[in-house]
Each structure stands twice: as structure tokens, then as C-alpha cells.
Short mmCIF file of the C-alpha atoms (twelve columns), coordinates in Angstrom:
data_MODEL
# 
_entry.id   MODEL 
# 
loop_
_atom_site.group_PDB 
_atom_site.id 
_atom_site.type_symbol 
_atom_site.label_atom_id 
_atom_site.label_alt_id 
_atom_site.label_comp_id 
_atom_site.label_asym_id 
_atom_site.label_seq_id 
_atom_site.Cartn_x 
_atom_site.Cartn_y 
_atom_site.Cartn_z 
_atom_site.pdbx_PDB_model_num 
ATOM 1   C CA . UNK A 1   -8.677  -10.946 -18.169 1 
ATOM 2   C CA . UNK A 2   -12.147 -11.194 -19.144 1 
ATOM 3   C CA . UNK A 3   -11.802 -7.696  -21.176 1 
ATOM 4   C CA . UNK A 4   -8.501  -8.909  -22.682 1 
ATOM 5   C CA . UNK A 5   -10.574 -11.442 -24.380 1 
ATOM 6   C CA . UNK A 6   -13.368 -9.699  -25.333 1 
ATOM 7   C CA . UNK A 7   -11.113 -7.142  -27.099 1 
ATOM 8   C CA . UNK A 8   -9.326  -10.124 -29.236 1 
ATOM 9   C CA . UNK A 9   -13.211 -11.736 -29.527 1 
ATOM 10  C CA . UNK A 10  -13.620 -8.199  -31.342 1 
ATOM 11  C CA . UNK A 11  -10.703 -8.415  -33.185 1 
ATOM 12  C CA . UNK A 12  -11.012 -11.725 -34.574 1 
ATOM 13  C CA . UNK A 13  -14.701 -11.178 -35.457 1 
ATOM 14  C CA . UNK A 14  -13.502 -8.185  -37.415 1 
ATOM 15  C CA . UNK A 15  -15.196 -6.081  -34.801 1 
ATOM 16  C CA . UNK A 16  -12.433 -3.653  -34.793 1 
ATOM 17  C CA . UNK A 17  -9.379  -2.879  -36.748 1 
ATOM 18  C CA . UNK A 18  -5.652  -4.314  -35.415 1 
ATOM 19  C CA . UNK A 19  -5.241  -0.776  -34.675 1 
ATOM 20  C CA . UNK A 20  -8.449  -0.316  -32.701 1 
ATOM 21  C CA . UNK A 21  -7.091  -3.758  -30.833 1 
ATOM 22  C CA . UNK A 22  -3.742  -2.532  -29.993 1 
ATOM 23  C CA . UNK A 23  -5.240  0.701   -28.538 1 
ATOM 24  C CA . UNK A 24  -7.628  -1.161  -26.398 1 
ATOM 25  C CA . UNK A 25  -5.352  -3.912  -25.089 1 
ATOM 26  C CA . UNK A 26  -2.422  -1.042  -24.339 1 
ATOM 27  C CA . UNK A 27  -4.999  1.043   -22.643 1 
ATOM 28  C CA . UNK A 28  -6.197  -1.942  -20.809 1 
ATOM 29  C CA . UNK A 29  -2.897  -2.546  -19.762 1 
ATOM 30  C CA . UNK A 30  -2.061  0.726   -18.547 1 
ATOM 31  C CA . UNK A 31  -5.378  0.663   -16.517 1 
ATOM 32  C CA . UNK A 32  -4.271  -2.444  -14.531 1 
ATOM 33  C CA . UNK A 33  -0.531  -1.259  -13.967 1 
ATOM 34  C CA . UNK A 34  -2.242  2.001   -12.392 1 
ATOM 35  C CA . UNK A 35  -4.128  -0.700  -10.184 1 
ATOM 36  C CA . UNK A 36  -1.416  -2.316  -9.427  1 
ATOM 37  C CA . UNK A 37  0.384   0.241   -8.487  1 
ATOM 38  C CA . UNK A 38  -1.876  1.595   -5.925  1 
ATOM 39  C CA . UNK A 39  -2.451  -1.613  -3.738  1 
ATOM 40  C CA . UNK A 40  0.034   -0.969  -1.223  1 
ATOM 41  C CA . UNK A 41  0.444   -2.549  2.039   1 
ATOM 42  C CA . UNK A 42  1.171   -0.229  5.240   1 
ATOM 43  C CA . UNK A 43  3.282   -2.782  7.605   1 
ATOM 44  C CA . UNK A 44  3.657   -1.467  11.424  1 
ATOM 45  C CA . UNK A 45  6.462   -3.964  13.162  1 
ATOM 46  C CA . UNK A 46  7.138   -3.813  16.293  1 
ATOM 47  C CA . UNK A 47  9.737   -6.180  18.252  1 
ATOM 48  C CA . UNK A 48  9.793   -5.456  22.201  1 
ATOM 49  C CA . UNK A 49  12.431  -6.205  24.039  1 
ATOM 50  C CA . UNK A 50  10.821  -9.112  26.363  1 
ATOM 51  C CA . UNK A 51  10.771  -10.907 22.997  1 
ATOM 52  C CA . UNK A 52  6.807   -9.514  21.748  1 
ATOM 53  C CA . UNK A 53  6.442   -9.378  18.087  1 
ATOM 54  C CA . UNK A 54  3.285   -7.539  16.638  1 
ATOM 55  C CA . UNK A 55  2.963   -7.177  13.042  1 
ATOM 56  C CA . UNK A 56  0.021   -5.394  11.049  1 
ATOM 57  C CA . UNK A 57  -0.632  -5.529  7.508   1 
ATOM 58  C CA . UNK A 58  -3.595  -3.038  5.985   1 
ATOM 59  C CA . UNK A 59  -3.969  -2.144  2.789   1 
ATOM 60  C CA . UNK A 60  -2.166  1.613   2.363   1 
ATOM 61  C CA . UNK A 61  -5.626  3.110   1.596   1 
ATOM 62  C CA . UNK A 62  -7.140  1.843   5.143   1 
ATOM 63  C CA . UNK A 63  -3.983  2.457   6.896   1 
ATOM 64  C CA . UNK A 64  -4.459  6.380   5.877   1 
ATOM 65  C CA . UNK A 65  -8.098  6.523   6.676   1 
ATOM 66  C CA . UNK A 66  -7.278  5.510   10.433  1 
ATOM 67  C CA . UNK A 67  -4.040  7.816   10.412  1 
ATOM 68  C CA . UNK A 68  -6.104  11.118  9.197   1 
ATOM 69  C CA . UNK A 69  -8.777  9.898   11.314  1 
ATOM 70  C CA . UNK A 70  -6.663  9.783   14.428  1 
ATOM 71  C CA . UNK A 71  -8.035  6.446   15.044  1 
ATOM 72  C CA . UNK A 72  -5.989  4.298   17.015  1 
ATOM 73  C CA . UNK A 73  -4.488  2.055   14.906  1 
ATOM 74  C CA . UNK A 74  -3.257  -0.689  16.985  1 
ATOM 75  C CA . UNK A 75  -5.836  -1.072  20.372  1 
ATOM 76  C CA . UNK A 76  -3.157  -2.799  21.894  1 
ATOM 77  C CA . UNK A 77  0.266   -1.680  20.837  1 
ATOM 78  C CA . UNK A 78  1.279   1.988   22.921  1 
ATOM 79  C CA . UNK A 79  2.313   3.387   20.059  1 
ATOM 80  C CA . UNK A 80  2.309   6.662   21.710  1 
ATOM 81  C CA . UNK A 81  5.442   5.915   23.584  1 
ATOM 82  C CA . UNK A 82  7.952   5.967   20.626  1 
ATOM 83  C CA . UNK A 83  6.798   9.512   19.939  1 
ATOM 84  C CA . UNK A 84  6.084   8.685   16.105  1 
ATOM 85  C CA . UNK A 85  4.506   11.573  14.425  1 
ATOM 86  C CA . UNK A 86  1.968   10.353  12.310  1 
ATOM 87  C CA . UNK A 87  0.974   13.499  10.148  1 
ATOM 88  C CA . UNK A 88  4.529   13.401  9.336   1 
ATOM 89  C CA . UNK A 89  3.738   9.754   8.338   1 
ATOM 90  C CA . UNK A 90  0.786   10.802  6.547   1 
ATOM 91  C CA . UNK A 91  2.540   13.258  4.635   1 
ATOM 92  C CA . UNK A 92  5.149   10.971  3.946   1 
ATOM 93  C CA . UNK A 93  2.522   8.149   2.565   1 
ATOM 94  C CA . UNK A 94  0.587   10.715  0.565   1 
ATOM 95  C CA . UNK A 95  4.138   11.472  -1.579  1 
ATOM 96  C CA . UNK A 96  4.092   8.152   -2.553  1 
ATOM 97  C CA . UNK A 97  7.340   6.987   -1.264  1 
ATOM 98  C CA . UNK A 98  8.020   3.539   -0.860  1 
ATOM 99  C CA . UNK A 99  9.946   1.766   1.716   1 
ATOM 100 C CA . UNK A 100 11.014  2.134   5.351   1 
ATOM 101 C CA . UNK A 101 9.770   5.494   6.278   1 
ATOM 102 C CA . UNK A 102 10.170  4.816   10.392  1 
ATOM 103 C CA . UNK A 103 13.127  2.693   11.793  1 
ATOM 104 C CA . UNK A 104 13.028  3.355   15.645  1 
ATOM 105 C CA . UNK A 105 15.178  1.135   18.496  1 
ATOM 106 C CA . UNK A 106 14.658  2.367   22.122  1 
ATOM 107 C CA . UNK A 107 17.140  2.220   24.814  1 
ATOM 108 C CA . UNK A 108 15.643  -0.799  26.315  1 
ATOM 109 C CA . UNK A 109 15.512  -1.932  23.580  1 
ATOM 110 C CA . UNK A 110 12.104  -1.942  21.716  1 
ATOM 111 C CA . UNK A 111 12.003  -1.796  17.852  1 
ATOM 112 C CA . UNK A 112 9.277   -0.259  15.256  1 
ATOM 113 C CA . UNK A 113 9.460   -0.372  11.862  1 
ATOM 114 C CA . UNK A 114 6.917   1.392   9.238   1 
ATOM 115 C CA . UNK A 115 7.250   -0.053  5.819   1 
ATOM 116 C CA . UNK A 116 5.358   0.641   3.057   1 
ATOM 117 C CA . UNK A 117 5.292   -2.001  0.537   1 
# 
């Protein structure tokens, strides 16, 4: 915001040209729809079957640090046990889709989800 006015401070001080002002303020735009754009969240949901909800929320950046890392992500969720592959999951987050990428219901009934938002 702050540049936004400092560009039509410029422009009304005869700083710069309308032209020179449209440039800027389109660039600027651009710069923060780029932004935007990139702050994704990385949602893990799971829904057990005895009725145990866990749902994480991290930022899409941290979420692929911990998933190249082969950190675990979740100390106390077994994630292990619904066989998700994860560099698939990486792969899938690093082509920039956007959506439900993992959708998993167990025979007893467990549920996991993988949304990226």
C-alpha cells in the first residue's frame, strides 16, 4: 500500500509522467498477485474412525521443507499406515496443482485428506 502511494505522491508532484505512473502501479500490481499467488496453505485432515479429528495447516513452503526433508510431519498422527507416498506428493506440490491431491478412506474406516489451498 505504502508504495501505491508513494507512486501517486510522485505522480501528483509531477515526479513522473502518467505513463511512468501507470507502469509502476501495473508492475506493482503484478508483483503482489505473484505474492499472492504463492501463499498457499498445505492442509493434512485426518478423521479416524473412533471419532479423532486432526487437522494441520502450514504454509505450502514449510509443508515442502519437512516433506523433502523427510521430517515427520505430524509427531503424533501414523501417517505411515495409509501408505501415502510423499515424493509423489512432493512432486505433485512442486507442479503447482491446486486442490485435493490425496483422498484416502480405510476399511475401518479412517479418512485423510491432502488439500492444497
Amino acid at each position: 500500500m505504502k508504495e501505491r502511494l508513494e507512486i501517486l505522491r510522485k505522480l501528483e508532484n509531477s515526479e513522473i509522467t502518467p505513463e511512468e505512473a501507470q507502469k509502476q502501479l501495473h508492475a506493482l500490481k503484478k508483483a503482489n498477485e505473484i505474492t499472492a499467488s504463492k501463499a498457499k496453505i498445505f492442509k493434512i485432515q485426518i478423521m479416524s474412525s473412533d471419532n479423532d479429528i486432526v487437522n494441520v495447516q502450514i504454509p505450502l513452503n514449510l509443508a515442502r521443507l519437512f516433506l523433502k526433508g523427510k521430517k515427520p510431519l505430524m509427531a503424533n498422527a501414523n501417517l505411515a499406515q495409509y501408505d501415502i507416498d510423499f515424493e509423489e506428493v512432493v512432486d505433485i506440490l512442486d507442479s503447482g496443482l491446486v486442490g485435493e491431491i490425496v483422498n484416502i478412506e480405510s476399511a475401518d474406516g479412517d479418512r485423510v485428506k491432502i488439500i492444497v489451498e
